[in-house]
Biopython code that builds the backbone (N, CA, C, O; Angstrom):
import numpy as np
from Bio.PDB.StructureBuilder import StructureBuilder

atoms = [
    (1, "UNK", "N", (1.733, 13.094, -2.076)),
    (1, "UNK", "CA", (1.429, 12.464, -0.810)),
    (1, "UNK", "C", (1.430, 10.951, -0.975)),
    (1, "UNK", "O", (1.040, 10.429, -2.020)),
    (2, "UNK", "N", (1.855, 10.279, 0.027)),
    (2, "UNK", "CA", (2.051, 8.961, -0.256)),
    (2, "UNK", "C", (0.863, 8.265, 0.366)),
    (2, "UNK", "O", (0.351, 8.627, 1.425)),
    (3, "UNK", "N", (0.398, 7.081, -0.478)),
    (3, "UNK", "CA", (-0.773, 6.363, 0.198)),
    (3, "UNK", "C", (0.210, 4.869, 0.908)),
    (3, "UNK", "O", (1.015, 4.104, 0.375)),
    (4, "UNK", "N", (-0.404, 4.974, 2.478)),
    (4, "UNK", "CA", (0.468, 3.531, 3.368)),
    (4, "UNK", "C", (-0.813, 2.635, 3.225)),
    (4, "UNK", "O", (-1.916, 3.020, 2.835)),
    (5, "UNK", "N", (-0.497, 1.499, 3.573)),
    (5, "UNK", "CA", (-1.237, 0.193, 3.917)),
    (5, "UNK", "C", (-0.716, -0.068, 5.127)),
    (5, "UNK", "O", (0.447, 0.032, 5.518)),
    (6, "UNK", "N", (-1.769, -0.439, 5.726)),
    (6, "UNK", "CA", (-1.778, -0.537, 7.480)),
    (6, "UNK", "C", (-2.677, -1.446, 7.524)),
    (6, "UNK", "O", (-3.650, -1.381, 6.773)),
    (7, "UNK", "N", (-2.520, -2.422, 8.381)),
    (7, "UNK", "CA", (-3.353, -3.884, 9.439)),
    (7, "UNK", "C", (-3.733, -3.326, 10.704)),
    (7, "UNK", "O", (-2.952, -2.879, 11.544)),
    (8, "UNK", "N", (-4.845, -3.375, 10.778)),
    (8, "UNK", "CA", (-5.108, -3.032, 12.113)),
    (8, "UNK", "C", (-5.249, -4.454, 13.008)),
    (8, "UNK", "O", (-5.894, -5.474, 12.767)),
    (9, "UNK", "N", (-4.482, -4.140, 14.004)),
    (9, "UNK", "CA", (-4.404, -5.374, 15.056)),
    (9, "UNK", "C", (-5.412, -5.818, 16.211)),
    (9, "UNK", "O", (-5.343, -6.786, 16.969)),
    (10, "UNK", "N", (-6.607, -4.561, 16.083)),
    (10, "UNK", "CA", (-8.105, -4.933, 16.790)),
    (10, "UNK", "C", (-8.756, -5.891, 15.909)),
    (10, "UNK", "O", (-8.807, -7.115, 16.031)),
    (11, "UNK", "N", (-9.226, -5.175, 15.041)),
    (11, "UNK", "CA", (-9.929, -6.013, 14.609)),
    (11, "UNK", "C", (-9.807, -6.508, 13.362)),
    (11, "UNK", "O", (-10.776, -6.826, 12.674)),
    (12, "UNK", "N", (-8.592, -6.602, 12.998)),
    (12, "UNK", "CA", (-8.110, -7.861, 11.306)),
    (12, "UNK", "C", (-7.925, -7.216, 10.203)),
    (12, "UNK", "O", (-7.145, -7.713, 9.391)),
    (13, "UNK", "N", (-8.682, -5.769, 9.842)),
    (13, "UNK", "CA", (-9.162, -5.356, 8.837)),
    (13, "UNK", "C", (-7.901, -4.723, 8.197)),
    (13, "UNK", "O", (-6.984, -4.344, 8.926)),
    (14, "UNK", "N", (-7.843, -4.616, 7.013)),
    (14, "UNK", "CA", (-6.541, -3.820, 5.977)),
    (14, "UNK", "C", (-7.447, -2.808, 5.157)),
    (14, "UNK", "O", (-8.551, -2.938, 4.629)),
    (15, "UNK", "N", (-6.466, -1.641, 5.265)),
    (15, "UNK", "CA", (-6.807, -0.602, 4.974)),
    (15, "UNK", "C", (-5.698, 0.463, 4.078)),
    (15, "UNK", "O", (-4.510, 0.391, 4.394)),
    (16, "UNK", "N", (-6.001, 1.185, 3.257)),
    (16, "UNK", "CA", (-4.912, 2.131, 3.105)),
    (16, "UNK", "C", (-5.120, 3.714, 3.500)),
    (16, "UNK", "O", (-6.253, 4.079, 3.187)),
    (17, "UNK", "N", (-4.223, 4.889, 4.185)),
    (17, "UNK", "CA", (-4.405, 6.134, 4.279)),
    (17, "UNK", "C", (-3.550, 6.903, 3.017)),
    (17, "UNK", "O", (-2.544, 6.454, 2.467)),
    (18, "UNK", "N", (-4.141, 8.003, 2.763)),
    (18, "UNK", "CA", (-2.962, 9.125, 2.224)),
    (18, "UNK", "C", (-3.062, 9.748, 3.042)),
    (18, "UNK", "O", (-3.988, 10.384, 3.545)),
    (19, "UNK", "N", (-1.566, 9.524, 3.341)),
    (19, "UNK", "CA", (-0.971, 10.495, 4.813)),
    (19, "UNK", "C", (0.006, 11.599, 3.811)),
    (19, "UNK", "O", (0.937, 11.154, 3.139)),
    (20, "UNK", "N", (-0.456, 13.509, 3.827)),
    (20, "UNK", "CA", (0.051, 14.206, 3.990)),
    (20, "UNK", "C", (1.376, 14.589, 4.801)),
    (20, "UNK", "O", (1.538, 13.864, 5.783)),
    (21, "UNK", "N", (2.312, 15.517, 4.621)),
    (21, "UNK", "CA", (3.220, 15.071, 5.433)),
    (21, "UNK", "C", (2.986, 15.797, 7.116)),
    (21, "UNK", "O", (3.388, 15.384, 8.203)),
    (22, "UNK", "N", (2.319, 16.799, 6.825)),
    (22, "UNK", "CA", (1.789, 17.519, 8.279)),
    (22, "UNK", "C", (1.555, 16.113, 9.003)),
    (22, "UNK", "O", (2.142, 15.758, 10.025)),
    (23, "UNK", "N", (0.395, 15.215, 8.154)),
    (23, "UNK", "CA", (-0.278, 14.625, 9.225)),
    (23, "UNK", "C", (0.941, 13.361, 9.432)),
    (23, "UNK", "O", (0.618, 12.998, 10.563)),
    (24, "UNK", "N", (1.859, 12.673, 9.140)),
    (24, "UNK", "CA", (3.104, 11.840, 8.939)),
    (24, "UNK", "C", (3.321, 11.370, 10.648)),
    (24, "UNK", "O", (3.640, 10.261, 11.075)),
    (25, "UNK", "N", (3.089, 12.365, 11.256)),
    (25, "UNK", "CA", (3.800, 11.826, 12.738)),
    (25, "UNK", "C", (2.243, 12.364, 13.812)),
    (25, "UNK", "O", (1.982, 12.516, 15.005)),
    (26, "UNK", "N", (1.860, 12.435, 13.084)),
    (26, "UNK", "CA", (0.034, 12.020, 13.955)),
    (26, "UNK", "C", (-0.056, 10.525, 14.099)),
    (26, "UNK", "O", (0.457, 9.900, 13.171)),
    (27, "UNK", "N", (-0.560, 9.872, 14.995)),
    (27, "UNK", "CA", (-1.289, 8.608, 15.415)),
    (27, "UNK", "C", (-2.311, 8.307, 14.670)),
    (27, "UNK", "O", (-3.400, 8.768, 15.013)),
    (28, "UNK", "N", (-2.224, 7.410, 13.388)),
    (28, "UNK", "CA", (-3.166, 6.833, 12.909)),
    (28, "UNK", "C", (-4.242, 5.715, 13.178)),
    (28, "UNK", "O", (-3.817, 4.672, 13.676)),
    (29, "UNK", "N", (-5.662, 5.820, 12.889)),
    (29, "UNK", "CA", (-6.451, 4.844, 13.799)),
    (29, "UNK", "C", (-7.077, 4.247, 12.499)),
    (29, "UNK", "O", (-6.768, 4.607, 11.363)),
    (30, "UNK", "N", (-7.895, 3.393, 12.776)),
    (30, "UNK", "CA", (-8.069, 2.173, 12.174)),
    (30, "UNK", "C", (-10.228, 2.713, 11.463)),
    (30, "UNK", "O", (-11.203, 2.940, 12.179)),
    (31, "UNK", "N", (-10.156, 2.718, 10.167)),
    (31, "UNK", "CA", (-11.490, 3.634, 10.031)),
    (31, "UNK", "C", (-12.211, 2.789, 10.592)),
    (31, "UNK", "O", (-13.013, 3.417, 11.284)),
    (32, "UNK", "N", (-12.479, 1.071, 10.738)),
    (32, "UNK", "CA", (-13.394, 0.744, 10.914)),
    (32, "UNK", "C", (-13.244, 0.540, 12.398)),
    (32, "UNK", "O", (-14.342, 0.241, 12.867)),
    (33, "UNK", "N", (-12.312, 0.588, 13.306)),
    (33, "UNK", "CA", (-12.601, 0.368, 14.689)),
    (33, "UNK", "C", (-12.200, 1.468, 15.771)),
    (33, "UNK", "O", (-12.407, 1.457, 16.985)),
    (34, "UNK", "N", (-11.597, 2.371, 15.020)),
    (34, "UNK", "CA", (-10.877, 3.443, 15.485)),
    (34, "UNK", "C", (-10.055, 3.207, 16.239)),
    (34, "UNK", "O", (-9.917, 4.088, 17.088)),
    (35, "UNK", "N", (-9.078, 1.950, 16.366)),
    (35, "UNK", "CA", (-7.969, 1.999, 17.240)),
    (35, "UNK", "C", (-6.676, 1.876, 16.402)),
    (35, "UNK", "O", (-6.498, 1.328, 15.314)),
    (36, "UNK", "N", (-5.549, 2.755, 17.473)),
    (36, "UNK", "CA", (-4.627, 3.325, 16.771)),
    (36, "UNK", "C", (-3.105, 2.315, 16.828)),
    (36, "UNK", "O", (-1.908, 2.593, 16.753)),
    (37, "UNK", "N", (-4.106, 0.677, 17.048)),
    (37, "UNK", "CA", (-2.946, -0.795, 17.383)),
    (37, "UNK", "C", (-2.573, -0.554, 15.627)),
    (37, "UNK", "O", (-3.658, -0.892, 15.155)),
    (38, "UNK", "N", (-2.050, -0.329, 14.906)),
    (38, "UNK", "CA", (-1.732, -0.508, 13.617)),
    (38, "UNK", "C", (-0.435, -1.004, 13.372)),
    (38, "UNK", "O", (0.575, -0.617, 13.960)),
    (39, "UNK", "N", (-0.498, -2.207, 12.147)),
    (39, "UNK", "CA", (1.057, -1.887, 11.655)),
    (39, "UNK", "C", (0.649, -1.704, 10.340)),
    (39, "UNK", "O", (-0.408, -2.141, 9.884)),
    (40, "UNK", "N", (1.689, -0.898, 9.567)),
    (40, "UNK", "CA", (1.837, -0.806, 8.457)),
    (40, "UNK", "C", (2.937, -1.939, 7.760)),
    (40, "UNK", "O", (3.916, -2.521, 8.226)),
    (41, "UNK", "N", (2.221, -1.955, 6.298)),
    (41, "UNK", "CA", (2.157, -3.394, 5.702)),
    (41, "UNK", "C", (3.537, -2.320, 4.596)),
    (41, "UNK", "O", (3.779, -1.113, 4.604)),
    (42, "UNK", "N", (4.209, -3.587, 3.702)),
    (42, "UNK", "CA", (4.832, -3.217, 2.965)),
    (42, "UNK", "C", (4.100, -3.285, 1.615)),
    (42, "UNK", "O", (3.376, -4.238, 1.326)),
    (43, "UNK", "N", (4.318, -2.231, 0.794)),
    (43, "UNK", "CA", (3.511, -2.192, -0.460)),
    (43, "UNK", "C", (4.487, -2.331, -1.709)),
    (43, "UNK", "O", (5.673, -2.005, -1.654)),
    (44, "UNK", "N", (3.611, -3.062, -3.308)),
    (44, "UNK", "CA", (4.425, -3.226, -3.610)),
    (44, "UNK", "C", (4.448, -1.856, -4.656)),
    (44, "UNK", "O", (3.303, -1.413, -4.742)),
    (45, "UNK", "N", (5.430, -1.065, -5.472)),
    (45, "UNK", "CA", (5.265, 0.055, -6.078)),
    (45, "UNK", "C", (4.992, -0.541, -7.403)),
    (45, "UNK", "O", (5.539, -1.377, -8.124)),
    (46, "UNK", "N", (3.733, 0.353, -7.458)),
    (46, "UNK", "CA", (3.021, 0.440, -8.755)),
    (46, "UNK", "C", (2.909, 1.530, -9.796)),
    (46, "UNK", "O", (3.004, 2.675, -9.353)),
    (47, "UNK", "N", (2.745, 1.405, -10.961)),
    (47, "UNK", "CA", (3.505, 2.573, -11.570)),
    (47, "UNK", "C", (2.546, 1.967, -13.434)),
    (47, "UNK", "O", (2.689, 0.819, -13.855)),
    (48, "UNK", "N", (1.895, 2.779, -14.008)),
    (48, "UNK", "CA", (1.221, 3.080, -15.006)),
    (48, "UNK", "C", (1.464, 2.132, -15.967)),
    (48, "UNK", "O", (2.695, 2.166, -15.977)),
    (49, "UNK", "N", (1.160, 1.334, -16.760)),
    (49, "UNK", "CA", (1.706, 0.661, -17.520)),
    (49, "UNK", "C", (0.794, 0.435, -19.187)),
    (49, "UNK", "O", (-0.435, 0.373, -19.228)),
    (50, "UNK", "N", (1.667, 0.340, -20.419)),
    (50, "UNK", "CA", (0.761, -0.009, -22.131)),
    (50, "UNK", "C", (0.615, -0.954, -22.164)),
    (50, "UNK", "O", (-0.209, -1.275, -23.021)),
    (51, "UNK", "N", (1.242, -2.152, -21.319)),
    (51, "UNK", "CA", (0.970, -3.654, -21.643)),
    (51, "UNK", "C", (-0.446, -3.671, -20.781)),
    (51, "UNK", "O", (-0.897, -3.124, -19.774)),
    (52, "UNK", "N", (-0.906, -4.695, -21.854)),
    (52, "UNK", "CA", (-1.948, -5.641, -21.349)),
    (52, "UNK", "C", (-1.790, -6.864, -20.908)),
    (52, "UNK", "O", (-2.757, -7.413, -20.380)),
    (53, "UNK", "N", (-0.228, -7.731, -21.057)),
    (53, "UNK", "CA", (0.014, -8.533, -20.612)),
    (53, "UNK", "C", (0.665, -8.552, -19.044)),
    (53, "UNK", "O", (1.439, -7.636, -18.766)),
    (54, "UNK", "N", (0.437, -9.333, -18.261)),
    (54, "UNK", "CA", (1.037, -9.988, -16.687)),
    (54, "UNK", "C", (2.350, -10.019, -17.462)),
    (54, "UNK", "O", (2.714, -10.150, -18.630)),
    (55, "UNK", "N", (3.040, -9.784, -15.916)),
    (55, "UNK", "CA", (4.538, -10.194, -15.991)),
    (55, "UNK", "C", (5.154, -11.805, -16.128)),
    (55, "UNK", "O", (4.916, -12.756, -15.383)),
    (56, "UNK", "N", (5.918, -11.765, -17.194)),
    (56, "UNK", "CA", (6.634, -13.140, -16.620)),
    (56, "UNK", "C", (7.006, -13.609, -15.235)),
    (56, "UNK", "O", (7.108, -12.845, -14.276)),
    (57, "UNK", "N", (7.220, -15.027, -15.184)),
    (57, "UNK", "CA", (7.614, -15.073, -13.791)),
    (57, "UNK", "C", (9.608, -15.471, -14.085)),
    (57, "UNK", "O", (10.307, -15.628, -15.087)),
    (58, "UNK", "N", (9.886, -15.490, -12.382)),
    (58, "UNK", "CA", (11.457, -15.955, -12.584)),
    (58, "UNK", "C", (12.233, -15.186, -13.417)),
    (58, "UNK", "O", (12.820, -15.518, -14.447)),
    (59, "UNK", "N", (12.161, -13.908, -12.749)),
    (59, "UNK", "CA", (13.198, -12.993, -13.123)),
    (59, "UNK", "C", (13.522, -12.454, -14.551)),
    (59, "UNK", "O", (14.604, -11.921, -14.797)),
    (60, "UNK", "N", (12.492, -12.621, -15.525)),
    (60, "UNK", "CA", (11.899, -12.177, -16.418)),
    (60, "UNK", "C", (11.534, -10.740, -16.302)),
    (60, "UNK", "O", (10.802, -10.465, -15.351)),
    (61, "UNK", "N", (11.925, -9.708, -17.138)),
    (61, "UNK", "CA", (11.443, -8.481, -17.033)),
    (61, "UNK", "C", (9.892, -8.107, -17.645)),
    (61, "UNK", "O", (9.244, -8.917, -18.307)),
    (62, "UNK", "N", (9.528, -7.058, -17.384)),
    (62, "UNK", "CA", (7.657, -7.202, -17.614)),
    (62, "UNK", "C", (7.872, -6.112, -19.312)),
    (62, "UNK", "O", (8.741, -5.256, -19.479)),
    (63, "UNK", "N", (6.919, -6.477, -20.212)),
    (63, "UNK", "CA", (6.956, -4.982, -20.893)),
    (63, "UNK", "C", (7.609, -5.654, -22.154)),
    (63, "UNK", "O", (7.869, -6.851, -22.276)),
    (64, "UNK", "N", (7.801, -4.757, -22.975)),
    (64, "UNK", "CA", (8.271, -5.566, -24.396)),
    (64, "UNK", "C", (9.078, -4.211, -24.694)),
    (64, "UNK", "O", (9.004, -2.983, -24.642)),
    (65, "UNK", "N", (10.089, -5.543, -25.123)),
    (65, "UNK", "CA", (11.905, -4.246, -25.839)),
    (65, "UNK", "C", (12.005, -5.084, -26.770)),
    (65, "UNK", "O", (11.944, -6.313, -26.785)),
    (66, "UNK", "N", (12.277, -3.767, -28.111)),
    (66, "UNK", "CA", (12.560, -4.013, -29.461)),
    (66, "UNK", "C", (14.135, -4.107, -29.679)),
    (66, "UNK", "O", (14.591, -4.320, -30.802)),
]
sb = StructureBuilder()
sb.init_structure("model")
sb.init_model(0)
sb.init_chain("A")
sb.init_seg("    ")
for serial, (resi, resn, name, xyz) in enumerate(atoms, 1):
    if name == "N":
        sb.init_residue(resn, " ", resi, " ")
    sb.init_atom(name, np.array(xyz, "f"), 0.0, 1.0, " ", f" {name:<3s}", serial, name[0])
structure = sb.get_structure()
């Protein structure tokens, strides 16, 4: 199931759901104001990682190759 990030446009607040796919084309509302003005935000994909180091910047790849 995928977790979205959504802005709610009442009242400011950012939030994320795990939307199942049943629930996918239900009207999502906002937990703290319950209105269903939302946009969903773009996320960036995150994914498990052995480094303890931050990524380089400027197109630098993250992670260490032997």
């Amino acid at each position: 199931m995928p977790i979205y990030e959504y802005a709610c446009q009442e009242c400011g607040k950012e939030f994320e759901l795990l939307v199942s796919s049943e629930r996918s084309a239900d009207v999502q509302t906002c937990p703290h104001c319950a209105s269903d003005r939302l946009t969903r935000k773009f996320s960036a994909f995150a994914s498990p990682s052995s480094s303890t180091q931050a990524c380089p910047a400027k197109g630098s790849s993250c992670g260490k190759f032997s």
